[in-house]
C-alpha positions in Angstrom: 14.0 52.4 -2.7 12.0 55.5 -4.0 10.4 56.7 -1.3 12.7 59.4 0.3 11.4 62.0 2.1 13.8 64.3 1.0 17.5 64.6 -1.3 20.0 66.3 0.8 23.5 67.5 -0.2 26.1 65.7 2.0 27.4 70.1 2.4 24.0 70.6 4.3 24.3 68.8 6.3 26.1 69.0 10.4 28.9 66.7 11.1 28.8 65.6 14.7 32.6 64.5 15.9 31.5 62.5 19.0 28.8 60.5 17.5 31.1 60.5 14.1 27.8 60.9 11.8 27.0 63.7 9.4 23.2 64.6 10.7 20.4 66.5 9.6 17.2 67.6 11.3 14.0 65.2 11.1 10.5 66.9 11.1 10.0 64.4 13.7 12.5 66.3 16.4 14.7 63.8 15.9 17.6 64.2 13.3 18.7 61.7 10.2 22.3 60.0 10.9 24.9 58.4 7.9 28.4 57.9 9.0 31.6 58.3 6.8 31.9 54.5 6.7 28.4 54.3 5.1 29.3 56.6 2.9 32.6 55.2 2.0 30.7 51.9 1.2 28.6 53.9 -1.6 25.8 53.6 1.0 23.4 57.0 0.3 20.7 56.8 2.5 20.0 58.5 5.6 17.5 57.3 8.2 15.9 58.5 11.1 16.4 56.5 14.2 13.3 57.8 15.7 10.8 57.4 12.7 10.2 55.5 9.4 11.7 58.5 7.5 15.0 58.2 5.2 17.1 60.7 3.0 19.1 60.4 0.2 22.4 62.1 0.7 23.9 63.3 -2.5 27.8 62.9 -2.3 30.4 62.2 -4.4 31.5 58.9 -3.2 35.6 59.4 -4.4 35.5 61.8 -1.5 34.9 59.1 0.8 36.6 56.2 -0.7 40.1 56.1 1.3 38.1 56.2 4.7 38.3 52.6 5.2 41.5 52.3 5.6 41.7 55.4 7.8 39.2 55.0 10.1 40.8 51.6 10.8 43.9 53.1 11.8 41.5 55.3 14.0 43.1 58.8 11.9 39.7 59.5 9.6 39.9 62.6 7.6 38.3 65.3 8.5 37.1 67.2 5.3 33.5 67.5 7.0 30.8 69.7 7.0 30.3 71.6 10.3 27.5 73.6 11.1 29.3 76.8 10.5 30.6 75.6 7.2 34.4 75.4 8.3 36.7 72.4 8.2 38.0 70.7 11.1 41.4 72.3 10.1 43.1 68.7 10.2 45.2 70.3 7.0 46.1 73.4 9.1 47.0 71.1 11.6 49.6 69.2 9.3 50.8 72.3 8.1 51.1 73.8 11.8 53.4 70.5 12.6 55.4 71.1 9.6 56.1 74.4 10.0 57.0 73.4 13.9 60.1 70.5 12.4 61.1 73.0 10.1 64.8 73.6 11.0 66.3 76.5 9.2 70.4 76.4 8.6 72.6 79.4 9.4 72.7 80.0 5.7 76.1 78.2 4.9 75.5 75.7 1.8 76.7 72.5 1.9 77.7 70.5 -1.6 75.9 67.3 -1.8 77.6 64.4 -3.7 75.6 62.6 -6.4 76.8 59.9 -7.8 77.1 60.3 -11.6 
């Protein structure tokens, strides 16, 4: 297909959580919609669900590729755009919960036997 109204880096655009689609606005008042899955399934085209209009969404498709299997498990990544430019935080999350099991001995070292 060559007739896009517009090429649009996949960091322009707005990811919207509940809808679970990376947007961006439509001269017709509407907005163009591509979900991670589309993405993830080398699909690059935005369209419009209110008009004949499409985008092409410039990505880099390894970014996408383990979504699949994640959003199957219902756990998708969260490495999105957002309107003010900031990550979810799902790695600050991780890293929050790790630092939350990590246990801390009272300093005594114990010998660990390896075999040999």
């Amino acid at each position: 297909m060559g007739a896009y109204y517009d090429e649009i880096e996949i960091e322009d655009m707005a990811w919207d959580p509940e809808k679970r689609v990376f947007h961006y606005p439509c001269p017709c008042g509407d907005r163009f919609e591509i979900s991670r899955k589309q993405l993830a399934d080398y699909e690059d085209i935005a369209t419009c669900p209110s008009c004949s209009l499409i985008i092409r969404v410039v990505y880099d498709p390894l970014d996408y590729e383990d979504d699949d299997e994640e959003d199957e498990d219902g756990e998708g990544e969260s490495e999105e755009a957002e309107d003010d430019g900031d990550s979810d935080g799902s790695d600050d999350d991780r890293f929050e919960d790790a630092l939350e099991n990590l246990h801390i001995s009272d300093g005594s070292v114990r010998p660990i036997p390896v075999a040999a």
